[in-house]
LUMFIFI-244000 format. One record per residue: residue number from 1; residue in three letters; chain; x, y, z of N, C-alpha, C in turn. Coordinates in pm, 1 decimal, decimal comma, m for minus. Layout:
<pts>
     n   res   chain       n.px       n.py       n.pz      ca.px      ca.py      ca.pz       c.px       c.py       c.pz
   NUM   Ala       A          X          Y          Z          X          Y          Z          X          Y          Z
...
</pts>
This chain:
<pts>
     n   res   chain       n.px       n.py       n.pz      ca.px      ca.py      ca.pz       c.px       c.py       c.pz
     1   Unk       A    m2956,8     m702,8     2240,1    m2838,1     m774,0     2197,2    m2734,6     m673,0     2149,0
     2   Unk       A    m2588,9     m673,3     2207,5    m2543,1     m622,9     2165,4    m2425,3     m657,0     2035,2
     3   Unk       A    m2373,0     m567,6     1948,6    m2269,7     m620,1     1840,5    m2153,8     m558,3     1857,6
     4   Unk       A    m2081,6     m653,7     1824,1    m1885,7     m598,4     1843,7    m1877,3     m538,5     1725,7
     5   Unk       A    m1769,3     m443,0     1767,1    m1743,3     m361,9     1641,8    m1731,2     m366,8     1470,1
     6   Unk       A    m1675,6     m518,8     1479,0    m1654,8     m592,7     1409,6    m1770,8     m679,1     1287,2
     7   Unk       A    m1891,8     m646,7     1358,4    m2006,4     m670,3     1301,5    m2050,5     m535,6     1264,7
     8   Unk       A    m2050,4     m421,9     1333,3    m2132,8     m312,8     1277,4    m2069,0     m240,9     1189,1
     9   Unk       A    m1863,3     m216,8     1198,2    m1857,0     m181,7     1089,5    m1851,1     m163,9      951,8
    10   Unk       A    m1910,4     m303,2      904,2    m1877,0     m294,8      818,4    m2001,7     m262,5      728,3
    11   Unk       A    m2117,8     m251,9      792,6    m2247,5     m193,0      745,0    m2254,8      m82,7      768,7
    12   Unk       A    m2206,2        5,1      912,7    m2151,5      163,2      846,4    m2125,0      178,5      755,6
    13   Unk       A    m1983,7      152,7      724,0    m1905,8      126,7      598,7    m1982,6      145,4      442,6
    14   Unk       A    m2054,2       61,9      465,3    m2095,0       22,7      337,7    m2228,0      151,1      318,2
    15   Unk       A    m2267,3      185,0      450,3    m2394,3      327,2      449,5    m2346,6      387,8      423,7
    16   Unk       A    m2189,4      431,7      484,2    m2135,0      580,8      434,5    m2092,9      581,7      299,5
    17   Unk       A    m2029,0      440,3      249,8    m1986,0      484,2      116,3    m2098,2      500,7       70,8
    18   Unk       A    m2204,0      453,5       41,6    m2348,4      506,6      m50,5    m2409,6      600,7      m61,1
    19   Unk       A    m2373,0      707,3       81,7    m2382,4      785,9      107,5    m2327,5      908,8      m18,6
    20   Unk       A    m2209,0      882,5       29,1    m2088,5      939,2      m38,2    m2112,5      936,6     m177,2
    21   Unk       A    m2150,7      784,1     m247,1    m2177,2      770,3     m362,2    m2266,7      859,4     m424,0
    22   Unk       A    m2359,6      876,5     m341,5    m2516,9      956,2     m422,0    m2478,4     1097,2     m417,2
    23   Unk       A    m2353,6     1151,7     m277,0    m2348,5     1317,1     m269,2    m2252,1     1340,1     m398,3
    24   Unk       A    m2197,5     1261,0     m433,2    m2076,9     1258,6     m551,4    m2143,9     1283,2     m678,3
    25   Unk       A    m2271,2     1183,5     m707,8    m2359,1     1173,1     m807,8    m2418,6     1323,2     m845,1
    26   Unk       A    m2467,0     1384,1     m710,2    m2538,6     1473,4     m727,6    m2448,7     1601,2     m754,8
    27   Unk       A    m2341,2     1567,7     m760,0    m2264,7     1683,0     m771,9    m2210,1     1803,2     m937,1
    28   Unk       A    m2302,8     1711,8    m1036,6    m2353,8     1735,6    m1162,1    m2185,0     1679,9    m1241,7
    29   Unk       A    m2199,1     1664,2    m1358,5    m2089,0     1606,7    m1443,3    m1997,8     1647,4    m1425,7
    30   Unk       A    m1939,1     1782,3    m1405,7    m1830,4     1875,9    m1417,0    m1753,8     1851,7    m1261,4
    31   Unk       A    m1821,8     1819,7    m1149,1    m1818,0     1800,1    m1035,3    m1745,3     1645,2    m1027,4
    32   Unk       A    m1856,6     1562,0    m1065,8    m1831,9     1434,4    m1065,1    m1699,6     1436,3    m1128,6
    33   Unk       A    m1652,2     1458,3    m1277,6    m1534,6     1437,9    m1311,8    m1430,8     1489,8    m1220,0
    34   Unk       A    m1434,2     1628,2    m1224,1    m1300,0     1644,5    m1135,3    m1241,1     1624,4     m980,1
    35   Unk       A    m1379,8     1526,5     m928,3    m1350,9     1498,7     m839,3    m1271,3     1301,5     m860,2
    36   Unk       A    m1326,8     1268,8     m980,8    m1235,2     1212,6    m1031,3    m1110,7     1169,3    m1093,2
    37   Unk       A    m1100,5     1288,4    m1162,9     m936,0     1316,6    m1202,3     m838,8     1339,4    m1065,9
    38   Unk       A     m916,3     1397,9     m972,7     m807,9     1451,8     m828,7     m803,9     1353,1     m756,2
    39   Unk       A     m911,8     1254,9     m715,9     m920,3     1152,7     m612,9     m911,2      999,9     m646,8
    40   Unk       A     m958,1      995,3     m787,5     m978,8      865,5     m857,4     m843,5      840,3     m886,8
    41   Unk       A     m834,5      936,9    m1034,1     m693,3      893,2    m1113,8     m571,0      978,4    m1065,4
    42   Unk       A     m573,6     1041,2     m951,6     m468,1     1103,6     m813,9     m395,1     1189,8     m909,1
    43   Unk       A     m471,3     1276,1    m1011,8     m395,0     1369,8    m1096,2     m380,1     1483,1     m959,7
    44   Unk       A     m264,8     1575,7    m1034,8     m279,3     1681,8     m941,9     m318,5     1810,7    m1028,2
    45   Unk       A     m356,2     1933,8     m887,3     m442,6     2066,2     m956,3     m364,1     2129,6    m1094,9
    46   Unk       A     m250,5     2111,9    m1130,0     m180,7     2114,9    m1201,8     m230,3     2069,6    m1354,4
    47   Unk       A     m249,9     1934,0    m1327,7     m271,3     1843,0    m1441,5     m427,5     1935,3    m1448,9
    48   Unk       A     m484,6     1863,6    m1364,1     m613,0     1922,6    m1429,6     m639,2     2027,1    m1449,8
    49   Unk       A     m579,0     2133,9    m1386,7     m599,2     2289,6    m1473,3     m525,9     2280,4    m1621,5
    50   Unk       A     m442,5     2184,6    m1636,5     m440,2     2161,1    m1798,6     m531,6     2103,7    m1861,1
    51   Unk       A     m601,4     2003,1    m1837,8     m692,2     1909,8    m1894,2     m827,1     2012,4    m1933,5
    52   Unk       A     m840,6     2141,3    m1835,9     m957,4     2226,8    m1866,8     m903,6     2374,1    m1903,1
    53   Unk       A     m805,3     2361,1    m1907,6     m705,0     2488,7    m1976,1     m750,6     2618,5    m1922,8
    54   Unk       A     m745,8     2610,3    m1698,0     m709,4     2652,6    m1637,3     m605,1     2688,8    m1543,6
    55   Unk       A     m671,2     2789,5    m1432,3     m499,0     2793,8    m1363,4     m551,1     2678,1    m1261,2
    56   Unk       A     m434,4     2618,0    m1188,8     m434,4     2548,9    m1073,6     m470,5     2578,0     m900,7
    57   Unk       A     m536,4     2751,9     m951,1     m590,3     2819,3     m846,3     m765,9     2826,4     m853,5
    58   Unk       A     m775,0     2798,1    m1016,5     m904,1     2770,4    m1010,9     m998,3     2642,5    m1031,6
    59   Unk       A     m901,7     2559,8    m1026,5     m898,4     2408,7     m947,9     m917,0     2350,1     m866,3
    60   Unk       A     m816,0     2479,9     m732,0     m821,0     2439,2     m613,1     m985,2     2476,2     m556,4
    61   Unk       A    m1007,1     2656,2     m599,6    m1068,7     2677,2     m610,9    m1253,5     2610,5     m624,0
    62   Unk       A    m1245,0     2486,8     m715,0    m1371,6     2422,3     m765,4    m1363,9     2315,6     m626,6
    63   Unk       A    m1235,6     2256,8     m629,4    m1244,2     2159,7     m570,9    m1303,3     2173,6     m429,1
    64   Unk       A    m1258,7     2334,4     m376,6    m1309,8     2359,2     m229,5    m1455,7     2354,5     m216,7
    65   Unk       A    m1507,0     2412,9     m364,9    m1664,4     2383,1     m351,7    m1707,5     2279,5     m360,5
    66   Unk       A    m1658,0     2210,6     m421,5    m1686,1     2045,5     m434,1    m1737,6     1992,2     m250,0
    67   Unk       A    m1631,8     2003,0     m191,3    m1579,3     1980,6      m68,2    m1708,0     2010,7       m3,7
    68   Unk       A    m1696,7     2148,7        2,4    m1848,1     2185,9       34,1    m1954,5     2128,9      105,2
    69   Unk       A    m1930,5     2111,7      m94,5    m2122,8     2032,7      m87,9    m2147,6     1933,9      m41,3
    70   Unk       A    m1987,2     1840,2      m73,3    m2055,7     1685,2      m35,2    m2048,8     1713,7      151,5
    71   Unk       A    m1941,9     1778,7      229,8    m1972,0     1837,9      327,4    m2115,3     1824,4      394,7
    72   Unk       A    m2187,0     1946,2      326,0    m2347,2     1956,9      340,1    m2441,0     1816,7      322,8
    73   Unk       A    m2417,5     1767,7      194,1    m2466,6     1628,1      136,9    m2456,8     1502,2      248,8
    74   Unk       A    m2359,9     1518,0      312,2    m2328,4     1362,4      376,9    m2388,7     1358,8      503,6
    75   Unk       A    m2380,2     1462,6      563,8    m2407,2     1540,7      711,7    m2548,4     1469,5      776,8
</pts>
């Protein structure tokens, strides 16, 4: 039997975000937050190199590792 797109995506959907959810989780507190301040509450590297009373190069910096992992994590 086959399913229209329309049926399967939305249980992708719902795999990848959980997915996503657990590589986010695992990404330890410091991770988890600032991937919250940048993506959640749409601060920019700016703000949050204030909020941790860095530069905005070592922001970008975290964030690329962030990227990374969940990269590796989701794969």
């Amino acid at each position: 039997m086959r399913h229209s797109v329309e049926d399967v995506a939305p249980w992708t959907w719902n795999l990848q975000l959980e997915t996503l959810r657990k590589a986010v989780d695992g990404l330890g507190d410091q991770g988890r937050d600032l991937v919250e301040l940048r993506y959640g509450r749409g601060l920019t590297m700016e703000e949050i190199g204030t909020i941790y009373g860095v530069s905005k190069a070592a922001v970008s910096k975290r964030l690329k590792k962030l990227h990374e992992q969940l990269r590796g994590s989701v794969k």
